[in-house]
Backbone as CSV, one residue per row, in Angstrom:
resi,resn,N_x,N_y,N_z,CA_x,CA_y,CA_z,C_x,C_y,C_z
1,UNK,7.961,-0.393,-7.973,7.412,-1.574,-8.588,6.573,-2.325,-7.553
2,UNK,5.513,-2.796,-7.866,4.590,-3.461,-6.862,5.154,-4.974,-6.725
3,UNK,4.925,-5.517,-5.724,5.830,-6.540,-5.006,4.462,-7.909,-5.263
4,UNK,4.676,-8.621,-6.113,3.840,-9.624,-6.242,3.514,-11.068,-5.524
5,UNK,5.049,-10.975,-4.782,4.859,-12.385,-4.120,5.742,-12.074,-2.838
6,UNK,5.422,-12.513,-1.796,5.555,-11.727,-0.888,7.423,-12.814,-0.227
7,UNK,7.881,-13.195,-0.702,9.097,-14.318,-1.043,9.959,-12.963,-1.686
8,UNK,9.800,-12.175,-2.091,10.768,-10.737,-2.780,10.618,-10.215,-1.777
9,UNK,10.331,-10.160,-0.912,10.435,-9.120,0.907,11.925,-9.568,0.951
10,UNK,12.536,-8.222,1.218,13.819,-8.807,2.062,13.863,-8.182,3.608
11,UNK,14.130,-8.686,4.678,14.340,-8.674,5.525,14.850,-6.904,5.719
12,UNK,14.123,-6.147,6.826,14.474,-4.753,6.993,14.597,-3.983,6.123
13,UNK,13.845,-4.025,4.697,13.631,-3.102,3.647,12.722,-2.024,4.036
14,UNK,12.602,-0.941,3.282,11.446,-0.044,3.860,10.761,-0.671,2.858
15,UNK,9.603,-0.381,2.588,8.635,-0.935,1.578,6.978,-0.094,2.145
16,UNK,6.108,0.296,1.054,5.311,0.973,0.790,3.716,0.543,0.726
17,UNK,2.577,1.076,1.154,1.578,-0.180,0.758,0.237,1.076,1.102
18,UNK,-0.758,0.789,0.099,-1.997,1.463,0.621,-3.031,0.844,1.437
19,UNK,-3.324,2.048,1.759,-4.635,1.880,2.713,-5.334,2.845,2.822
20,UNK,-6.623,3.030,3.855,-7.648,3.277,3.971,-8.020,3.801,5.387
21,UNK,-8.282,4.517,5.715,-8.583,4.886,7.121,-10.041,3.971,7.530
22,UNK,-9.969,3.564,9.085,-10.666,2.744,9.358,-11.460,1.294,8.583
23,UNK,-10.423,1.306,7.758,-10.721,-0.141,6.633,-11.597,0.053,5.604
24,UNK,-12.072,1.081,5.464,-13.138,1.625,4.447,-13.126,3.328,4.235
25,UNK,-12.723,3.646,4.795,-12.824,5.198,4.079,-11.825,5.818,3.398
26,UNK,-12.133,6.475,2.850,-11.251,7.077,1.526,-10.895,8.655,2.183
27,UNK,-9.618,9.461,1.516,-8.359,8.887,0.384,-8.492,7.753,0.603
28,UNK,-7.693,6.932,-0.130,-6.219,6.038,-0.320,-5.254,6.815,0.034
29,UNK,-4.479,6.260,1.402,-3.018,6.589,1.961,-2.240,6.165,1.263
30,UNK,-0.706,6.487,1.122,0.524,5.505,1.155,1.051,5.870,2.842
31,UNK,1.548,4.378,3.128,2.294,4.059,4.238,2.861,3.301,3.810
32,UNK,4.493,3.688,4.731,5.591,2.354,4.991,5.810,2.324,6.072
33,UNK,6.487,1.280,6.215,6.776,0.143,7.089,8.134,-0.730,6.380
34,UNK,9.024,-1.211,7.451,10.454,-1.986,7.253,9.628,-3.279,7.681
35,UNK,9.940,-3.852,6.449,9.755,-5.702,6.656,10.324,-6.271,7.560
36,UNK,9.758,-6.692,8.419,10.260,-7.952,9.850,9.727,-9.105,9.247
37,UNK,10.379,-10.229,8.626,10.747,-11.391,8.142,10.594,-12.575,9.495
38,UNK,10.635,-11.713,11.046,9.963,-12.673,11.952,8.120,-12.631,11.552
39,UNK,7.618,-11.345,11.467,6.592,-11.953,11.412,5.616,-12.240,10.286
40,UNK,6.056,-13.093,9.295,6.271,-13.845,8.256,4.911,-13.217,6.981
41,UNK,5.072,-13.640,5.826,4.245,-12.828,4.975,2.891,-13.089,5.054
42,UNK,2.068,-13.668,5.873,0.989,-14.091,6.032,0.648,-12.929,6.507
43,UNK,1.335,-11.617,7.637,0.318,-10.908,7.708,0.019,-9.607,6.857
44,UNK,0.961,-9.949,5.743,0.635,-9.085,4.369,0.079,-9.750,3.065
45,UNK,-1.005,-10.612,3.925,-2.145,-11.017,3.059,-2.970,-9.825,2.081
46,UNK,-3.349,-9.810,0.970,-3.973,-9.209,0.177,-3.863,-7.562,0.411
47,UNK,-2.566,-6.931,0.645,-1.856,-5.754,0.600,-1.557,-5.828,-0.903
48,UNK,-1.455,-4.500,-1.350,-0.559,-3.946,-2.370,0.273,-3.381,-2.022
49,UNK,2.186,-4.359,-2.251,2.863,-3.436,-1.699,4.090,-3.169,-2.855
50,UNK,4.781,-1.800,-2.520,5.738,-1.726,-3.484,7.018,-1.154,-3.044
51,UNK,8.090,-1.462,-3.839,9.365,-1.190,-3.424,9.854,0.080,-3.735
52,UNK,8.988,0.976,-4.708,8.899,2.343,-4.170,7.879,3.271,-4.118
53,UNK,8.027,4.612,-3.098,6.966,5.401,-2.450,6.523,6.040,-4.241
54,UNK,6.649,6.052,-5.388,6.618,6.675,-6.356,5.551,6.234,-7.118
55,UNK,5.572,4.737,-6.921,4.484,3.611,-7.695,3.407,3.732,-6.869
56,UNK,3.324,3.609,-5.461,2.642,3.856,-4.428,1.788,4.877,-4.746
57,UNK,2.482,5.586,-4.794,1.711,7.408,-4.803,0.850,7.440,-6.227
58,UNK,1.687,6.553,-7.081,0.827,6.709,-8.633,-0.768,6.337,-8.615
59,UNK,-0.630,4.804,-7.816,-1.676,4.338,-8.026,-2.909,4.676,-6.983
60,UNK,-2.237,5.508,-5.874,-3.286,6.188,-4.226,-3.728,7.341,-5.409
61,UNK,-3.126,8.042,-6.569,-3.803,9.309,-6.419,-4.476,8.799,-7.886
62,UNK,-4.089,7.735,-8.643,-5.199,6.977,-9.811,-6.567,7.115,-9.321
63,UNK,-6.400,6.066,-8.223,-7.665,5.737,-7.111,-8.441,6.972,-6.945
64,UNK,-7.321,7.403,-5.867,-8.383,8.734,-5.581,-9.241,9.936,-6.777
65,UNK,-8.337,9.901,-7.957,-9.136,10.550,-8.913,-10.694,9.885,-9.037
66,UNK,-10.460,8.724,-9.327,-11.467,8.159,-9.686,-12.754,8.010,-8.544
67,UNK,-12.392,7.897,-7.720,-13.451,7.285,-6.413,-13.812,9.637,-5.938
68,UNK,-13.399,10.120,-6.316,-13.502,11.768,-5.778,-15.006,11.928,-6.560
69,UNK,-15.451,11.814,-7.901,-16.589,12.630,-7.996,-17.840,11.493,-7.140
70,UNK,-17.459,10.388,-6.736,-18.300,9.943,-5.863,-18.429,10.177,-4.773
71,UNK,-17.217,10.182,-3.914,-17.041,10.839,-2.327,-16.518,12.212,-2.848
72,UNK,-17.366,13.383,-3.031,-16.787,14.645,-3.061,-16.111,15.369,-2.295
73,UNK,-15.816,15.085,-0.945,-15.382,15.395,0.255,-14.100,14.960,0.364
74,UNK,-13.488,14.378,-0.894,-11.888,13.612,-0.533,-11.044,15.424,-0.553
């Protein structure tokens, strides 16, 4: 389930989130990472993140269908 407000983090969860190699290039990854609650939700500003690798993966390979007949090289 994708995590909407970043106040549902609990402290040392694993938790899931896409990205992008070098901030712009495609695939869409999934990566996790365990929430550290020291360093507070500000620096998971405008992330999509979710509480599982399953939802994650749904929406990296949505993406990637869609964005592939443009970058043919995915």
């Amino acid at each position: 389930m994708r995590i909407d407000n970043p106040t549902q983090l609990k402290h040392g969860m694993k938790y899931w989130y896409l990205s992008v190699g070098n901030c712009c290039h495609f695939p869409v990854r999934v990566l996790s990472e365990h929430y550290d609650s020291k360093n507070g939700p500000q620096s998971l500003y405008g992330m999509l993140i979710f509480d599982d690798e399953d939802s994650a993966k749904k929406l990296a390979n949505q993406i990637n269908q869609k964005i592939s007949p443009i970058f043919p090289k995915l």
